[in-house]
PDB file of N, H, CA, C and O in Angstrom:
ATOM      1  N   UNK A   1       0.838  -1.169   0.000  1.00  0.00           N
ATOM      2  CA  UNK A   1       0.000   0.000   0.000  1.00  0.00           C
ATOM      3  C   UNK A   1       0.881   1.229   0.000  1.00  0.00           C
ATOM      4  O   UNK A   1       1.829   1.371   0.772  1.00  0.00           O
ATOM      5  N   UNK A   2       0.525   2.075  -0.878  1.00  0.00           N
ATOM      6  H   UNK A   2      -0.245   1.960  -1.505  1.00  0.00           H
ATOM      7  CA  UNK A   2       1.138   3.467  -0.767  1.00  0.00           C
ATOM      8  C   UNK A   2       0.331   4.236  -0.156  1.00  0.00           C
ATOM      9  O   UNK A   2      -0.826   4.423  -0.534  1.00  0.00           O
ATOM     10  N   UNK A   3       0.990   4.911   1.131  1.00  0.00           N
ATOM     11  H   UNK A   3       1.930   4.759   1.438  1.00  0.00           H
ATOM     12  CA  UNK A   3       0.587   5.591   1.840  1.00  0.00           C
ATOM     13  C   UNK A   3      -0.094   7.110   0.860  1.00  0.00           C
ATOM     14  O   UNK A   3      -1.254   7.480   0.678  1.00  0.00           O
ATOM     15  N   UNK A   4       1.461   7.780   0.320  1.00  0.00           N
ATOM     16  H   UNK A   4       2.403   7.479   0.468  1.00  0.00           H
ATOM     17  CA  UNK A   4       0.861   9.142  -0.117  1.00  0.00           C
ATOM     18  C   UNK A   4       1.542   8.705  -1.649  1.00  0.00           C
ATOM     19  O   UNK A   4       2.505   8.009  -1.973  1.00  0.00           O
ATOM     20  N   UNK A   5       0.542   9.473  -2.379  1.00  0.00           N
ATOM     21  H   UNK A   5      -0.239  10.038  -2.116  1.00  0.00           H
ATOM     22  CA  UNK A   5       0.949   9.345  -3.738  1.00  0.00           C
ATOM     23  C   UNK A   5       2.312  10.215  -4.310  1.00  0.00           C
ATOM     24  O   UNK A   5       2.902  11.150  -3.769  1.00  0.00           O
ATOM     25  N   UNK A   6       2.608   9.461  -5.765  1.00  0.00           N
ATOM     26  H   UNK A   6       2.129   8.701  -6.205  1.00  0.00           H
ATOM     27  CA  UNK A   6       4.346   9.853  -5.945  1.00  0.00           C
ATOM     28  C   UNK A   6       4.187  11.183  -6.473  1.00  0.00           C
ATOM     29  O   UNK A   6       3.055  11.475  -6.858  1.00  0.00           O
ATOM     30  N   UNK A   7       5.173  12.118  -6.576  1.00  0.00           N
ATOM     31  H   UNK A   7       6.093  11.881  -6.264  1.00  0.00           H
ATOM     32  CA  UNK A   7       5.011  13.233  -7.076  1.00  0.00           C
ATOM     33  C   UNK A   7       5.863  13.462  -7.823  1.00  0.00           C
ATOM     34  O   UNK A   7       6.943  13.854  -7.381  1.00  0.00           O
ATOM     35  N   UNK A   8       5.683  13.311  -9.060  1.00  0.00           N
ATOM     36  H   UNK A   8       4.805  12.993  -9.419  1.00  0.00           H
ATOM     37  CA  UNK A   8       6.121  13.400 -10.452  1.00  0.00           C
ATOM     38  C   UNK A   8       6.793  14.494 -11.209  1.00  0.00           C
ATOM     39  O   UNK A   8       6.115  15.005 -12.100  1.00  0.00           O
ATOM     40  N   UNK A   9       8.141  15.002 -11.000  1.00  0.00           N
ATOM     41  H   UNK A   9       8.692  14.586 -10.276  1.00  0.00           H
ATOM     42  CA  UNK A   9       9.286  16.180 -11.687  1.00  0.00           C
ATOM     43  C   UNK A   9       9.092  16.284 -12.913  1.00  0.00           C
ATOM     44  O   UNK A   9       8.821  15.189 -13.405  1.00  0.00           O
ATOM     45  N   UNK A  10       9.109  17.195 -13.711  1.00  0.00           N
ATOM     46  H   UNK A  10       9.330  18.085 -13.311  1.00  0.00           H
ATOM     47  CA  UNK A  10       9.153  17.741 -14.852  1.00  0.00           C
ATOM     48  C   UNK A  10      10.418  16.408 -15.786  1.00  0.00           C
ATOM     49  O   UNK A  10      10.222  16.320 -16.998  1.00  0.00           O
ATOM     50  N   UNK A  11      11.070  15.898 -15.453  1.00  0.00           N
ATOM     51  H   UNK A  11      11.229  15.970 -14.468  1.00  0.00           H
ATOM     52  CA  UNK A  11      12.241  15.242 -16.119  1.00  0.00           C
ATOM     53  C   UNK A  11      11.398  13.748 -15.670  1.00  0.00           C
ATOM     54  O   UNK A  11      11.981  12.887 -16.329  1.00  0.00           O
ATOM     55  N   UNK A  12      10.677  13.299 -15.132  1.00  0.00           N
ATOM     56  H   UNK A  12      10.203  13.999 -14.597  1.00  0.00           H
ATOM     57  CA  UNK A  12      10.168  12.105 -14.929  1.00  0.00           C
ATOM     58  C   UNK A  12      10.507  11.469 -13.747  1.00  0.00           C
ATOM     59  O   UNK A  12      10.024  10.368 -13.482  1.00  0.00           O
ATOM     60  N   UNK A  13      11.793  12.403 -12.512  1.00  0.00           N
ATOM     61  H   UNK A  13      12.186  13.297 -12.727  1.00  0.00           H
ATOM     62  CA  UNK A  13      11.753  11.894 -11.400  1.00  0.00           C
ATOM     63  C   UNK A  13      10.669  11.735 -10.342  1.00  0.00           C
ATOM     64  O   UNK A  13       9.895  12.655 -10.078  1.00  0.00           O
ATOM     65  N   UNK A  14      10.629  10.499  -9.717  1.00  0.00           N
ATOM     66  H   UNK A  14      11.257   9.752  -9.931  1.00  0.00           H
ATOM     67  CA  UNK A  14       9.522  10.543  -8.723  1.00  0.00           C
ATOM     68  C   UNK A  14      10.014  10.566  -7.313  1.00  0.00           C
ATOM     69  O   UNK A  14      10.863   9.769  -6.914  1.00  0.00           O
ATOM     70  N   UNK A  15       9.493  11.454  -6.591  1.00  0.00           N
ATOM     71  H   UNK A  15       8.804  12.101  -6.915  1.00  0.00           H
ATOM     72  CA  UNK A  15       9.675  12.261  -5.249  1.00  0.00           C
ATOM     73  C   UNK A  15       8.704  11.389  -4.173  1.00  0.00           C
ATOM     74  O   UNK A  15       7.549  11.707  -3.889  1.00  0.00           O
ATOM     75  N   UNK A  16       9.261  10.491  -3.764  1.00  0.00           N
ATOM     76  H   UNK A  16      10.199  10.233  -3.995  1.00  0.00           H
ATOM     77  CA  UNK A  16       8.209   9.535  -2.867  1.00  0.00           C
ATOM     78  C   UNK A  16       7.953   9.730  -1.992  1.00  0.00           C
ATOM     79  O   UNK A  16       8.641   9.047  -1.234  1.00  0.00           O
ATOM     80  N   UNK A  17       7.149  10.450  -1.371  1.00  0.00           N
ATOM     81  H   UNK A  17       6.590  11.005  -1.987  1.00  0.00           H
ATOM     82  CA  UNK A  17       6.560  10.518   0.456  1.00  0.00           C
ATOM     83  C   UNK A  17       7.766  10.649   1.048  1.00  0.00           C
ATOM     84  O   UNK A  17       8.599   9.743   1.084  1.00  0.00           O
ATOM     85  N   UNK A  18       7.968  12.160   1.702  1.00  0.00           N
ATOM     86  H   UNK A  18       7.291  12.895   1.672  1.00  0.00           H
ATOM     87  CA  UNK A  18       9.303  12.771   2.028  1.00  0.00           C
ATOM     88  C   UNK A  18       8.726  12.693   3.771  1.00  0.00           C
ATOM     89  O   UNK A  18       7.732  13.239   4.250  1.00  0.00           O
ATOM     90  N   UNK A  19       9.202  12.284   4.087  1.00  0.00           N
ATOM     91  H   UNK A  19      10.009  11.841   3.698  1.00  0.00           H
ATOM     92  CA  UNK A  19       9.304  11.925   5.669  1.00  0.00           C
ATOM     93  C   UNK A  19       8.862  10.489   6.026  1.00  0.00           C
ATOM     94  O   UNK A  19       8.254  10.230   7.065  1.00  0.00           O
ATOM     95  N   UNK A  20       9.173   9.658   5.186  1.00  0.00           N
ATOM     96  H   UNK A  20       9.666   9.867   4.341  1.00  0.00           H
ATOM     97  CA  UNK A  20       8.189   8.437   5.321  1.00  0.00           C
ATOM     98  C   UNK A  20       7.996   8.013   6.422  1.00  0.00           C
ATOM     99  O   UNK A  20       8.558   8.811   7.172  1.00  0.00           O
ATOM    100  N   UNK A  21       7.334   6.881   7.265  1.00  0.00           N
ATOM    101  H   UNK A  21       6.878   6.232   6.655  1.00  0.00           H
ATOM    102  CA  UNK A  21       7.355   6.128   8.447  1.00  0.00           C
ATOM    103  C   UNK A  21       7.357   5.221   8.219  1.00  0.00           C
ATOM    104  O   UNK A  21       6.995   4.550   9.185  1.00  0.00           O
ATOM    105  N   UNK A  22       7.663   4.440   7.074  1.00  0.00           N
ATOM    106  H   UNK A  22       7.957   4.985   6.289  1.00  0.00           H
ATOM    107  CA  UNK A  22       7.555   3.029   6.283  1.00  0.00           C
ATOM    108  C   UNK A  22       8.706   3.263   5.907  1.00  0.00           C
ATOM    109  O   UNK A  22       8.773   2.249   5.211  1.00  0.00           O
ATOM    110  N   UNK A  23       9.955   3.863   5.726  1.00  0.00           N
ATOM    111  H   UNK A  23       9.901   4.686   6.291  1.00  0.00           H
ATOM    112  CA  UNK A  23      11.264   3.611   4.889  1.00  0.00           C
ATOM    113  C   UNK A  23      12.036   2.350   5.795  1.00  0.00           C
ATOM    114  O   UNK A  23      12.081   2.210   7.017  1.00  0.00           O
ATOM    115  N   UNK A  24      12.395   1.827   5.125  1.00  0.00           N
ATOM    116  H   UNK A  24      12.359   1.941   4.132  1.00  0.00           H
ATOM    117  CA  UNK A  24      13.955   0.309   5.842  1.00  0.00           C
ATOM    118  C   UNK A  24      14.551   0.488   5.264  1.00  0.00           C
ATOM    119  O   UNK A  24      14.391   1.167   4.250  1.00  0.00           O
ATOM    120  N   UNK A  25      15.694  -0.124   5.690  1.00  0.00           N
ATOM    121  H   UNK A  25      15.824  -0.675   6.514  1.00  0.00           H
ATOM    122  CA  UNK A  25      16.909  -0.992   4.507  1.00  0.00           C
ATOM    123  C   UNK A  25      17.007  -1.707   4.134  1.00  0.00           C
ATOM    124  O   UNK A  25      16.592  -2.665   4.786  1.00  0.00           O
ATOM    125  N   UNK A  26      17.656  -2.034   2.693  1.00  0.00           N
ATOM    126  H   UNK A  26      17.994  -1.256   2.164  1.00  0.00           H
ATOM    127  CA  UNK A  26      17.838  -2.920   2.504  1.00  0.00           C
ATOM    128  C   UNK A  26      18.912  -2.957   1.444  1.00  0.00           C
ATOM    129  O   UNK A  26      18.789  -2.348   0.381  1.00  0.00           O
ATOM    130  N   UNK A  27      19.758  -3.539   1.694  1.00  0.00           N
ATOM    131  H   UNK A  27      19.858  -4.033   2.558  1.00  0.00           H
ATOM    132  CA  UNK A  27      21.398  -3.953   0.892  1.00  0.00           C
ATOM    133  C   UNK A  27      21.979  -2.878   1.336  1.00  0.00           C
ATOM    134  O   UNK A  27      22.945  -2.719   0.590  1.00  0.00           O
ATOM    135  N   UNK A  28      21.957  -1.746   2.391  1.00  0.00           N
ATOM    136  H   UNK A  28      21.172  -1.875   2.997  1.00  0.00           H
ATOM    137  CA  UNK A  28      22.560  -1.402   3.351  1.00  0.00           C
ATOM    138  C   UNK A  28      21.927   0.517   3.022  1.00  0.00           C
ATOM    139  O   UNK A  28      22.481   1.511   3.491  1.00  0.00           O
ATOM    140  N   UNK A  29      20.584   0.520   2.049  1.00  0.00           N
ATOM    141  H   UNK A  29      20.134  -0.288   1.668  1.00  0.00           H
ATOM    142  CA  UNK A  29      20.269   1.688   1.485  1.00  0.00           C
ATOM    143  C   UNK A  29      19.369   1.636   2.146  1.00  0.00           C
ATOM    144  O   UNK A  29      18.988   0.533   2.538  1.00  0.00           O
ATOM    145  N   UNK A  30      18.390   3.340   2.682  1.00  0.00           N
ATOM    146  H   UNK A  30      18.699   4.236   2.364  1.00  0.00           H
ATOM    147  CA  UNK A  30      17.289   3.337   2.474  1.00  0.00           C
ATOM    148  C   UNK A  30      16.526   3.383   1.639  1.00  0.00           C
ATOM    149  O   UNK A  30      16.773   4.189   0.741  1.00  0.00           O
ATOM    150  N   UNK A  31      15.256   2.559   1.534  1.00  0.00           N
ATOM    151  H   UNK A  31      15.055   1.905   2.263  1.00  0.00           H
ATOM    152  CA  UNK A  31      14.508   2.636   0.544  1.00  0.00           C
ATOM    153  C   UNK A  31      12.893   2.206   0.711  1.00  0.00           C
ATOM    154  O   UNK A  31      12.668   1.248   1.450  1.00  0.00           O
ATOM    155  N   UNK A  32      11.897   2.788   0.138  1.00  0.00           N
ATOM    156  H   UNK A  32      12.079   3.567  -0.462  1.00  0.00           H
ATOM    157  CA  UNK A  32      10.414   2.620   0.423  1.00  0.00           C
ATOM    158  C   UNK A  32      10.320   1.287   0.398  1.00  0.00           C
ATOM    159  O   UNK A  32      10.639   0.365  -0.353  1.00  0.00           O
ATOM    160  N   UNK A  33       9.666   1.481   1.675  1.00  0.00           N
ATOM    161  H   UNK A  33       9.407   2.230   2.285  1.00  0.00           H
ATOM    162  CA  UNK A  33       9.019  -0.712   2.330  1.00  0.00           C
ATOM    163  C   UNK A  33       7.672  -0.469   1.035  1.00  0.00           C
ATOM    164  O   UNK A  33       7.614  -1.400   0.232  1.00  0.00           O
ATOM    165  N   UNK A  34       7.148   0.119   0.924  1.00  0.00           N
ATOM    166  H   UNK A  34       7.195   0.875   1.576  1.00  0.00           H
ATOM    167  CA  UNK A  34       5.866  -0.186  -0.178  1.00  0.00           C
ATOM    168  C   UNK A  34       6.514  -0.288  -1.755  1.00  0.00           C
ATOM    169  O   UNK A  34       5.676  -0.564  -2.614  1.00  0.00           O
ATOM    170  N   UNK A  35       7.682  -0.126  -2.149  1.00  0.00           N
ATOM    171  H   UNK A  35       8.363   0.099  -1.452  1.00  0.00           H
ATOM    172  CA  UNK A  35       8.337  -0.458  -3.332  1.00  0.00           C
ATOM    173  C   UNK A  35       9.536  -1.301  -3.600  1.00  0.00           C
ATOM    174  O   UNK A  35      10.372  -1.437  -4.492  1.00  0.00           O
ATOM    175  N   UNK A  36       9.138  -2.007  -1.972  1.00  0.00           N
ATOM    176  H   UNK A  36       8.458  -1.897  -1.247  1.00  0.00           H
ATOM    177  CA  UNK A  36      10.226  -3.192  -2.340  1.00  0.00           C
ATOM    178  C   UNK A  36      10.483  -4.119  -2.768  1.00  0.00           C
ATOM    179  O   UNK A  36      11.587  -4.661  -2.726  1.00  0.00           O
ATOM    180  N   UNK A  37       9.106  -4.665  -3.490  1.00  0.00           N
ATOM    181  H   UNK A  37       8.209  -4.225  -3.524  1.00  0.00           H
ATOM    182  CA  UNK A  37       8.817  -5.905  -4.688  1.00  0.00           C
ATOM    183  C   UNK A  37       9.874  -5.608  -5.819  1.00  0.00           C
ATOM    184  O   UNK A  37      10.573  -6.397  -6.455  1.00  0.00           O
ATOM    185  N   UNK A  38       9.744  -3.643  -5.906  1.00  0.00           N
ATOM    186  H   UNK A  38       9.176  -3.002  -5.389  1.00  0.00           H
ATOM    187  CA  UNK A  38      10.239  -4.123  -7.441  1.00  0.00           C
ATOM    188  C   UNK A  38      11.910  -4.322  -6.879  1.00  0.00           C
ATOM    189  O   UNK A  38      12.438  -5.386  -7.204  1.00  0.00           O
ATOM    190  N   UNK A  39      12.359  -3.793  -6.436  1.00  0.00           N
ATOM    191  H   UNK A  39      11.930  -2.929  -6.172  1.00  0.00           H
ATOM    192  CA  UNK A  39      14.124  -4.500  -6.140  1.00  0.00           C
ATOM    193  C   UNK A  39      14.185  -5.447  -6.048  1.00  0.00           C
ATOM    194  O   UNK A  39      15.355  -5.777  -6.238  1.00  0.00           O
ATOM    195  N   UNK A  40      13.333  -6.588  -5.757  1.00  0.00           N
ATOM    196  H   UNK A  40      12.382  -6.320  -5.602  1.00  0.00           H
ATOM    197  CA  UNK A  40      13.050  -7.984  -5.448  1.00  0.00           C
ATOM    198  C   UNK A  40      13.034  -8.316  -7.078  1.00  0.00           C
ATOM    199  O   UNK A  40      13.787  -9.063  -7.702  1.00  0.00           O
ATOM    200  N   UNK A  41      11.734  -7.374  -7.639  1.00  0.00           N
ATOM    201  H   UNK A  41      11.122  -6.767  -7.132  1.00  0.00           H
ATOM    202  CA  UNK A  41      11.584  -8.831  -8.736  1.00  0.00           C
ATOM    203  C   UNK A  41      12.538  -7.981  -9.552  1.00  0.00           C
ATOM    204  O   UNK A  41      13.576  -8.589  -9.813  1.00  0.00           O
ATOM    205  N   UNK A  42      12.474  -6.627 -10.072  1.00  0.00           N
ATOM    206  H   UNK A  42      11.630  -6.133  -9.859  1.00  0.00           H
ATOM    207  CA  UNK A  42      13.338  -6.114 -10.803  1.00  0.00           C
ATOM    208  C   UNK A  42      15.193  -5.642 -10.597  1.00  0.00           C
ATOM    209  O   UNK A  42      15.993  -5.218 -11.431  1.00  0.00           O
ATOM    210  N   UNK A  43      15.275  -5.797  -9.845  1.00  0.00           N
ATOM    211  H   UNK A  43      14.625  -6.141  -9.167  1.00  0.00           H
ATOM    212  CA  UNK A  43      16.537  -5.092  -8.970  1.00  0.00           C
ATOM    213  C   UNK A  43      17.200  -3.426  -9.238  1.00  0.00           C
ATOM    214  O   UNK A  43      18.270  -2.850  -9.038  1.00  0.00           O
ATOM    215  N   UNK A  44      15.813  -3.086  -9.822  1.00  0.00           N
ATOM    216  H   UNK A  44      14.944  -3.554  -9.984  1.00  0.00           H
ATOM    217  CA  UNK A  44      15.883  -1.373  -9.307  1.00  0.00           C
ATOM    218  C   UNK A  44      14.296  -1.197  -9.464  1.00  0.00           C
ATOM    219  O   UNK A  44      13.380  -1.957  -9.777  1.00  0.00           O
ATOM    220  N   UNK A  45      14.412   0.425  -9.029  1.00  0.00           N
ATOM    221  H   UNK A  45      15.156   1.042  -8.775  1.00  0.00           H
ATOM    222  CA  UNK A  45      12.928   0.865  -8.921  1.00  0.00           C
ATOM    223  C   UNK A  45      12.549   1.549 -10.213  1.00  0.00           C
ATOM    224  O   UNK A  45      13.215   2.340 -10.881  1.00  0.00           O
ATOM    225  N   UNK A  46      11.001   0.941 -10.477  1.00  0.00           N
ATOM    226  H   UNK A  46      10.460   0.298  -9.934  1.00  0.00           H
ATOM    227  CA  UNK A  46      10.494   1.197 -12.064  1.00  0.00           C
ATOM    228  C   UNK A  46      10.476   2.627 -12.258  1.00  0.00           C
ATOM    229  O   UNK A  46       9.897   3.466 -11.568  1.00  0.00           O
ATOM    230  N   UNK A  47      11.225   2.802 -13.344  1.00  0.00           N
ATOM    231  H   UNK A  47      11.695   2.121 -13.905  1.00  0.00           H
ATOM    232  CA  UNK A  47      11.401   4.377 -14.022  1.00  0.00           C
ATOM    233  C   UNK A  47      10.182   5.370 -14.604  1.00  0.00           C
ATOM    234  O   UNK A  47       9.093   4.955 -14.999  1.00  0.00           O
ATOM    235  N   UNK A  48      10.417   6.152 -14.585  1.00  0.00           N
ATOM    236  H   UNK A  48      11.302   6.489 -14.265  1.00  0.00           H
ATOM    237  CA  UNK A  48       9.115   7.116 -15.045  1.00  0.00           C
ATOM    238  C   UNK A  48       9.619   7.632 -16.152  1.00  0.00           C
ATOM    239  O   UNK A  48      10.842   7.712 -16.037  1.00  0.00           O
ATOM    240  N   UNK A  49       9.103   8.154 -17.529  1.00  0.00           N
ATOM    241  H   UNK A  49       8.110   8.088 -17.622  1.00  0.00           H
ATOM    242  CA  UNK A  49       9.615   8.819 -18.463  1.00  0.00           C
ATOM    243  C   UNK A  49       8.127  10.021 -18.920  1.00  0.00           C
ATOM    244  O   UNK A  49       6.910   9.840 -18.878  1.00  0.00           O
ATOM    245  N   UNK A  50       9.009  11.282 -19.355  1.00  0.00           N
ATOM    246  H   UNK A  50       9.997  11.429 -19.389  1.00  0.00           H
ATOM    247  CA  UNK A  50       7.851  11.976 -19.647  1.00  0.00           C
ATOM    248  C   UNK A  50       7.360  11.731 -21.188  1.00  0.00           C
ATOM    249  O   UNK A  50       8.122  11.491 -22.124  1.00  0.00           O
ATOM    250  N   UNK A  51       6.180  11.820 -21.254  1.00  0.00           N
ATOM    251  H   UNK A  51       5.560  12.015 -20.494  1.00  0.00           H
ATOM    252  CA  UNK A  51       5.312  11.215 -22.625  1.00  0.00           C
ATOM    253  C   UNK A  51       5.735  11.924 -23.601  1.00  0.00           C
ATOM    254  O   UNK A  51       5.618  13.126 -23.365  1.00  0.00           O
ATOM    255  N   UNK A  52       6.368  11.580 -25.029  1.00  0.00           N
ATOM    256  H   UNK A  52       6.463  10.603 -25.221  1.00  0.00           H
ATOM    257  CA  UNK A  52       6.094  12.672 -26.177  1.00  0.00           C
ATOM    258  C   UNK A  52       5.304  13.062 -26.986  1.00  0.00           C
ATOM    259  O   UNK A  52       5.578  14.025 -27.702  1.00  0.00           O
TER     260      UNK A  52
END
């Protein structure tokens, strides 16, 4: 579950819930407990691109 929704940069970066209470580690980084499937199944987090 995502707590607060992503907030989406002009270049396609996504700005994820800035103070989280759900962040862990893991492989010695922090990183969102609600997006940790994709490091699991993908081994990075799914990219955003802006539309042309």
């Amino acid at each position: 579950m995502i707590i607060q929704p992503v907030n989406f940069e002009i270049d396609g970066r996504q700005d994820m819930c800035d103070c989280c209470p759900d962040i862990t580690v893991h492989e010695g980084e922090l990183v969102w407990s609600c997006r940790l499937e994709e490091l699991n199944k993908y081994g990075a987090f799914v990219q955003t691109v802006p539309k042309k």
